[in-house]
Every structure is written in structure tokens, then in C-alpha cells.
C-alpha positions as CSV (number, residue, x, y, z in Angstrom):
1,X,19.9,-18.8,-17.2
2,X,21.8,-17.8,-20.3
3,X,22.6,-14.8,-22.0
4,X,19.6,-14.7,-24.3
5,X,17.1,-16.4,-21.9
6,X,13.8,-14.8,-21.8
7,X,13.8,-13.2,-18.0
8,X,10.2,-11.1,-17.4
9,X,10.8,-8.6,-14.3
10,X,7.1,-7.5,-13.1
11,X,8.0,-4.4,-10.9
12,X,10.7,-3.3,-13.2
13,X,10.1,0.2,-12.6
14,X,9.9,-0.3,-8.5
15,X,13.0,-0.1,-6.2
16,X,13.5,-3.9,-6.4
17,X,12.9,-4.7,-9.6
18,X,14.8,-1.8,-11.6
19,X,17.5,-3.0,-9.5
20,X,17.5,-6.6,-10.4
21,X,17.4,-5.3,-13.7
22,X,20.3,-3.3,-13.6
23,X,22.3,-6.4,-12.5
24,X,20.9,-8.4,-15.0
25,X,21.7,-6.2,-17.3
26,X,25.7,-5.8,-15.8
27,X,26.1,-9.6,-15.9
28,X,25.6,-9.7,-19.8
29,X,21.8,-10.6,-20.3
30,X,20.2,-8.9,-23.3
31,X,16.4,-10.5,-23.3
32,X,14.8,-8.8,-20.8
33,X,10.8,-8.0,-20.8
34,X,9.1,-5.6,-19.4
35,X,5.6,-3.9,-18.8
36,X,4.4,-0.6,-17.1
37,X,1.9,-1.0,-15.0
38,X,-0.4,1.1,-17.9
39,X,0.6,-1.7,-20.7
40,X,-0.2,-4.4,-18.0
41,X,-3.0,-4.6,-15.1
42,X,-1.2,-7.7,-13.3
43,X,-4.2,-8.0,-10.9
44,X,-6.3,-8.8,-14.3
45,X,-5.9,-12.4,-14.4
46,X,-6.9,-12.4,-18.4
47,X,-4.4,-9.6,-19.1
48,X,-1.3,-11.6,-17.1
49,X,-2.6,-14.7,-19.2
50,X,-2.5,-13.3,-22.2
51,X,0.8,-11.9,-21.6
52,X,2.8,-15.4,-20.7
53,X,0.7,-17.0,-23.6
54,X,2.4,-14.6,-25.8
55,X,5.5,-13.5,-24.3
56,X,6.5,-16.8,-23.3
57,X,9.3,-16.3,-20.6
58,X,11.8,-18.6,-19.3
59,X,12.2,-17.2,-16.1
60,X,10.9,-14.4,-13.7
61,X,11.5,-12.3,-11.4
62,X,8.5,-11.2,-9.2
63,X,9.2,-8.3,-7.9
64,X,5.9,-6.6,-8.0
65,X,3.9,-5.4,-5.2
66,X,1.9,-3.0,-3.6
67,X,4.2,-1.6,-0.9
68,X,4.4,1.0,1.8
69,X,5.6,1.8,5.4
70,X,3.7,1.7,8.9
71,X,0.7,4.8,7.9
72,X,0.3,3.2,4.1
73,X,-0.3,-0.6,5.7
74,X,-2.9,1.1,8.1
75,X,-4.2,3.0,6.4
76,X,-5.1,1.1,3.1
77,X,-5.1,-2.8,4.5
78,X,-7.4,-3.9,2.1
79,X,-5.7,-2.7,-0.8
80,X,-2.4,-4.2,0.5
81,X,-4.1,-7.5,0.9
82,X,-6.2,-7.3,-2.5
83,X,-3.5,-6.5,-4.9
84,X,-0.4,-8.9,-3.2
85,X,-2.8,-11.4,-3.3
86,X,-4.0,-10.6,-6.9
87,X,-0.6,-10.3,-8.3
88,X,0.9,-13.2,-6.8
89,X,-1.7,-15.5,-8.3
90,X,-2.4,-14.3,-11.3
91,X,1.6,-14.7,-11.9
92,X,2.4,-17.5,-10.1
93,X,-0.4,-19.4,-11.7
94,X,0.4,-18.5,-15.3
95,X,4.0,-18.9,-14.9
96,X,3.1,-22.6,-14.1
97,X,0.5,-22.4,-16.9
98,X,2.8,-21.5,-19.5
99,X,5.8,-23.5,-18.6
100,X,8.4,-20.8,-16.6
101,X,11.5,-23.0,-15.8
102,X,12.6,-21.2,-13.0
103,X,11.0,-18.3,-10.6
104,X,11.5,-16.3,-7.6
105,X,9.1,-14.7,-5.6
106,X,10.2,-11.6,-3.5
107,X,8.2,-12.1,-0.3
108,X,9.2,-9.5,2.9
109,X,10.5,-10.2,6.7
110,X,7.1,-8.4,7.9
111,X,6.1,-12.3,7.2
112,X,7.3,-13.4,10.8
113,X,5.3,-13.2,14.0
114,X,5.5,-10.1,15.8
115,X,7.0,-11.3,19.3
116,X,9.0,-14.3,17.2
117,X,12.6,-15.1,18.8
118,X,15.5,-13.1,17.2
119,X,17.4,-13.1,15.0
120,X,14.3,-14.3,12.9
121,X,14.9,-18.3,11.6
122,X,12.9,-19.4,8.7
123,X,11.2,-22.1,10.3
124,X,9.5,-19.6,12.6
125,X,7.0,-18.6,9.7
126,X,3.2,-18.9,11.1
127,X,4.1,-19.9,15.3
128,X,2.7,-16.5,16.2
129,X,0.4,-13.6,16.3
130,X,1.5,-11.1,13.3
131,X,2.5,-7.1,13.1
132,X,-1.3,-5.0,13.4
133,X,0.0,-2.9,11.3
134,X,0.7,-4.6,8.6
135,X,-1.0,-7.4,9.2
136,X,-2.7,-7.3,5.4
137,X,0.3,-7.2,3.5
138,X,2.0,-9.9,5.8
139,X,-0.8,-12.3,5.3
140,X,-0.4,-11.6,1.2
141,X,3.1,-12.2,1.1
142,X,3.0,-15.4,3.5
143,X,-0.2,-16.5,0.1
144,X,3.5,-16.4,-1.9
145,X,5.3,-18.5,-0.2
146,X,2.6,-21.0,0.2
147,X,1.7,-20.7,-3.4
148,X,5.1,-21.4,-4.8
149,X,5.3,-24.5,-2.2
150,X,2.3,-26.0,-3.1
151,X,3.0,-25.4,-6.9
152,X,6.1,-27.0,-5.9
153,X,4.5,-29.6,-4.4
154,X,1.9,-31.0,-6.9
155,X,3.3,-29.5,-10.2
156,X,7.1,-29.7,-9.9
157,X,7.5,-26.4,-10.7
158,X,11.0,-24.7,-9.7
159,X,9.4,-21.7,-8.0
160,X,11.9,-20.3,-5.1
161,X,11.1,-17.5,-2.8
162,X,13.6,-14.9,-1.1
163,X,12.8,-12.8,2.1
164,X,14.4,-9.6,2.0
165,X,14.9,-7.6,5.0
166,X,14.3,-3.7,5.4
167,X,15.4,-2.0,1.5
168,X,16.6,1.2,0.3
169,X,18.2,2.6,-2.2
170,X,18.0,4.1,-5.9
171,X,14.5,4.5,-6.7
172,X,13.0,4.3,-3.2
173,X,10.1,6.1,-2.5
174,X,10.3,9.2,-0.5
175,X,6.8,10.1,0.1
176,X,6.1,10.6,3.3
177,X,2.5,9.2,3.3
178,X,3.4,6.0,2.3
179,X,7.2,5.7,2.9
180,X,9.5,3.3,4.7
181,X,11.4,4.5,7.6
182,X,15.5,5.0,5.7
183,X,13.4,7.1,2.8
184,X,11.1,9.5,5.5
185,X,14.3,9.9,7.9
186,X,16.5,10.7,4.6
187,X,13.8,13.1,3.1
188,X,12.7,14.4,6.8
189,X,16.5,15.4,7.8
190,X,16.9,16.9,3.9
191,X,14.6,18.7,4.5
192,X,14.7,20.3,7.8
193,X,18.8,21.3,6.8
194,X,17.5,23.1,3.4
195,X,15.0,25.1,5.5
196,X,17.0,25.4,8.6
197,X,14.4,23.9,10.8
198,X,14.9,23.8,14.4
199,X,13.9,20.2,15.1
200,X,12.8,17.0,13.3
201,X,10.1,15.1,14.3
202,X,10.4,10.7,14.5
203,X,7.9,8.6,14.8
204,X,8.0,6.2,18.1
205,X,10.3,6.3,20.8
206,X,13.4,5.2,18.7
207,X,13.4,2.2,20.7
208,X,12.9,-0.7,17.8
209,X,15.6,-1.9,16.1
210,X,15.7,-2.8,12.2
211,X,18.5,-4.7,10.1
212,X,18.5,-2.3,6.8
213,X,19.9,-4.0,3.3
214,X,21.3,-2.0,0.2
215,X,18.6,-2.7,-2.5
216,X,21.5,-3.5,-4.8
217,X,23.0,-5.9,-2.6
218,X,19.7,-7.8,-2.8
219,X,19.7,-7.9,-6.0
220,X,22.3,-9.5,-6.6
221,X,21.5,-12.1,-3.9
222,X,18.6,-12.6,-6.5
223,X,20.5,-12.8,-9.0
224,X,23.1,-15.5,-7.7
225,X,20.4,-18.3,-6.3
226,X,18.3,-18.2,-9.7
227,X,21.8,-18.7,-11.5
228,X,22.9,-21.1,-8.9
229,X,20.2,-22.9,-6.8
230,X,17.0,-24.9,-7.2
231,X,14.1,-25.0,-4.9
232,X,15.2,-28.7,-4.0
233,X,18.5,-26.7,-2.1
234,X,17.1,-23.8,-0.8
235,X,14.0,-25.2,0.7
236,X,10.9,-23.0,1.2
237,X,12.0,-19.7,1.1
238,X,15.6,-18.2,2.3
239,X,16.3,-15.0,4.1
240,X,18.2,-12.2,2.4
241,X,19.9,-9.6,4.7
242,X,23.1,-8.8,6.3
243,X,22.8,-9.9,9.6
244,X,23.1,-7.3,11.9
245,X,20.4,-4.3,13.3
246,X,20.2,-1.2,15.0
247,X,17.9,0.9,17.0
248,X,15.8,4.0,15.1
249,X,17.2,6.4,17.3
250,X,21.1,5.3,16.2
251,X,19.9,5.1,12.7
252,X,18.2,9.1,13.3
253,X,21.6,9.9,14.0
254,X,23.0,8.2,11.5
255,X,21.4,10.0,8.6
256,X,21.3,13.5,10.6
257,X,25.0,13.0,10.3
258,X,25.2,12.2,6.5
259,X,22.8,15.0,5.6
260,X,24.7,17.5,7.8
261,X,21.8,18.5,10.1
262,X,22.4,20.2,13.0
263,X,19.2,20.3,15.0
264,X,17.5,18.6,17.2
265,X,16.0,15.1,17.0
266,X,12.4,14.7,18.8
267,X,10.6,11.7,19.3
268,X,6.9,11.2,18.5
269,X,5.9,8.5,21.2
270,X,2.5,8.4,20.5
271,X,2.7,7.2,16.8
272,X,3.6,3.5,16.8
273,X,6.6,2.2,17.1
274,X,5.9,-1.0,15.2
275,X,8.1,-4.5,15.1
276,X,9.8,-4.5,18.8
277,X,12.8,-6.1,16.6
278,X,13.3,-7.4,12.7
279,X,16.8,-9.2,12.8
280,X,16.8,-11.9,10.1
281,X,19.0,-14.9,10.9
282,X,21.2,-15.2,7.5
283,X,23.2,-18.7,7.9
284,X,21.1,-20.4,5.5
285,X,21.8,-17.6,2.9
286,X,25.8,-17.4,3.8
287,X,25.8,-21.3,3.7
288,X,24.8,-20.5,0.2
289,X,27.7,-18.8,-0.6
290,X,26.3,-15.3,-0.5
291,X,27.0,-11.9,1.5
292,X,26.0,-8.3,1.5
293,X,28.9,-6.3,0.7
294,X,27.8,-2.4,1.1
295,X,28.1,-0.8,4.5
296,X,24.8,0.7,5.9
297,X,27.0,4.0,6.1
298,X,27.8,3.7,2.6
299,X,24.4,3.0,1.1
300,X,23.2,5.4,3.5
301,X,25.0,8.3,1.4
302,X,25.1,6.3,-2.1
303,X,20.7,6.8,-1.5
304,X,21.0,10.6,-0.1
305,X,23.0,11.6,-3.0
306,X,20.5,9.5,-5.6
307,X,17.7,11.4,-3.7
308,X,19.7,14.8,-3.8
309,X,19.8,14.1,-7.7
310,X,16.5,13.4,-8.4
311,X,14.5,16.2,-6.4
């Protein structure tokens, strides 16, 4: 990419995408397009089409998506499944259609089977029975990766996919309907301190344990393998993440520190605990030449003070 390249960012609004766009924008590029989701439907196949055919872009980032934590995917599978699978093609087939050199598809660990051995390789994509619970928007996002293969494979397209690990930071979504576990704990424990509750409630028994990655830190993982690497290096897709996990319950008392809460932690057994473990296995990404660099601690209290900010 150079600095006038024509990069489109679908999603530029979401957590991901405003964040790729931030780096994009720090590294010097100054042609970047973007749509709200009111200026463009991307599940409307003739709207997407007659976007590229004007627009024209070079590259892409596809960060768009229909996204949510445990009670969202359950709640709303069909959607979750509908809409991944309606952006993803409508994109990924235009993209081809209209001559995109390069683009990278933002896919999700939540792709791997459920009981897969950790930490989680890429090769282990489709050996097993999936997550229940979010079964839908795993089986979207694994349409991705196979699309960008196989338009790979017969087209010679330049299509690369990324699987990030569990994000947060600036622009997360703290609704606690349809939240991810770092946003509810972070808005839960806030919460609970301003109104001096007595106790905070987690879902689960605090047991699973989830590797957590600094949304900005992903982003520039982006970032580096479209400016760097071709789908002829990476292979199928690639892993993004730092490596390393912890249980619920130590990341509970993680945040409850930051925030400065002082009550007590309970633990909601019968909601479901999800994923027994999501640990991605990163060598392929640091053989790449790439690392996370911001401690979960850090980012922990970079996103509390961006959520304090914005209340």
C-alpha cells in the first residue's frame, strides 16, 4: 500500500475498524473511504456493487460484522449467521469483481472447535464439534475464510484472513445485552462502585479461561501483514493474539482492582460458562515478525478510562 492508495474500511465506526483506521491514519495514509451503515446496507448485494463499481478501492479492510457476547449469539443466531454471511459475500465477491489488489478478512477465534487441543493451532479449523452458543456466528465467519481460499484458489485473488482473539478497547460496546465479557465486567464493577453496591454478580463459575488482546494492538497486526505479506506467505488465515490466558475469576479481580471496587464478587453458575479454554497458538504470527506490545493491565485501564470518558 502507499500513501494515497484507495483503502475502504467497512466497519469503520465498530471497535475494529475505527481502530484500523486510526493506525492507518498515524502511519501517513490520507485516502481512506468510508460508509455508515445508513449510506450503505452491506447485506444489499446491489448496494455493495454499486459502491466498488464506483468507489473503486485498492485495498480493504473487512472489518464489518454483526457481533455480540454469549446472551447476543443465543439469543439472535439467525441474525448472527444471516448478516456475517451476507456481508462477507457481498464484499468478498465484489472486491474480486472489481479488481481489489489486496484484502483482509477479520474472522474470530470462536472459529475453533469447542473441545480443540490448546493453545488453539490453525490447522485445527473444522476437526470438531463447535461452541452452542455461538455456533451461528462461528459457522459465518469459518464462510470467510473459505471464501477468501477459494477466491484464492480459482481467481488468484490476494485475499488474506486474520483471527483475532478476545478484543477490547476504545469504542467497545458496553451494553450488557449484547456485550463481551472485558466490556460487562468493566461496566458491571463501574457500576456497582458509583452506587456502592454490595456485590457484583458474574456469569459462570469463573472457571474458563480467555487470552484478551488490546484492540489497537490488533490493529496494527492488521496493518503490518497487508503492508508486508501476501496470501502465498501466510497461508489460510493466521492467528492474532498475544499468547497467553487467564481464568474469569483472575480477570473479575483484575478489573475490580482497576475500578477500585470493594465488594464482593459472586458467581452466577447457572448461566453458561462457555469455551472451557480460547488460547490461540501465536508462532505463525511471531514468525511473521509481529507481537502485541500492551499489557492486559494496561489496556485494562487505557479502556476503563475511555469508558469513564464517554458515559
Amino acid at each position: 500500500m502507499k500513501p494515497k492508495s484507495k483503502i475502504y474500511i467497512p466497519g469503520h465506526r465498530g471497535m475494529v475498524g475505527s481502530s484500523i483506521h486510526r493506525n492507518l491514519e498515524a502511519r501517513g495514509y490520507t485516502n481512506l473511504i468510508t460508509r455508515t451503515h445508513s449510506e450503505l446496507d452491506l447485506t444489499n448485494q446491489q448496494a455493495v456493487n454499486n459502491f466498488f463499481e464506483t468507489e473503486r478501492p485498492e485495498y480493504v479492510f473487512l472489518a464489518a460484522a454483526k457481533v455480540g457476547g454469549i446472551l447476543a449469539n443465543s439469543t439472535y443466531p439467525a441474525e448472527f449467521i444471516y448478516d456475517n454471511i451476507m456481508i462477507e459475500a457481498n464484499v468478498i465477491h465484489a472486491a474480486y469483481t472489481y479488481g481489489v489488489k489486496k484484502l483482509l478478512f477479520l474472522g474470530s477465534s470462536c472459529i475453533y472447535p469447542k473441545l480443540a487441543p490448546q493453545p488453539l493451532k490453525e490447522e485445527y479449523l473444522l476437526t470438531g464439534e463447535l461452541e452452542v452458543t455461538n455456533e451461528a456466528y462461528a459457522i459465518a465467519k469459518i464462510a470467510g475464510i473459505r471464501l477468501c481460499k477459494h477466491y484464492n484458489q480459482q481467481y488468484g485473488t490476494n485475499f488474506i484472513s486474520v483471527m483475532p482473539t478476545n478484543l477490547y478497547g476504545p469504542n467497545d460496546n458496553y451494553d450488557l445485552e449484547t456485550s463481551h465479557v472485558m466490556a460487562a465486567l468493566i461496566r458491571k464493577f463501574h457500576d456497582a462502585k458509583v452506587n456502592d453496591a454490595s456485590q457484583v454478580v458474574v456469569w459462570g463459575t469463573g472457571t474458563p479461561r480467555r487470552e484478551f488482546l488490546q484492540v489497537d494492538d490488533m490493529a496494527d497486526a492488521c496493518v503490518y501483514l497487508m503492508e508486508n505479506y501476501d496470501v502465498s506467505d501466510i497461508g489460510e488465515f493466521v492467528n492474532i493474539g498475544v499468547g497467553e490466558d487467564l481464568t474469569i475469576r483472575d480477570l473479575a479481580e483484575l478489573i475490580k482492582d482497576i475500578v477500585g471496587y470493594e465488594g464482593e464478587i459472586v458467581y452466577d453458575a447457572s448461566k453458561p460458562d462457555g469455551t472451557p479454554q480460547k488460547l490461540l497458538d501465536v508462532t505463525k504470527l511471531h514468525n511473521l515478525g509481529w507481537q502485541a506490545k500492551i499489557s492486559l493491565r494496561d489496556g485494562i485501564k487505557q479502556a476503563y478510562d475511555w469508558y469513564t470518558a464517554h458515559l
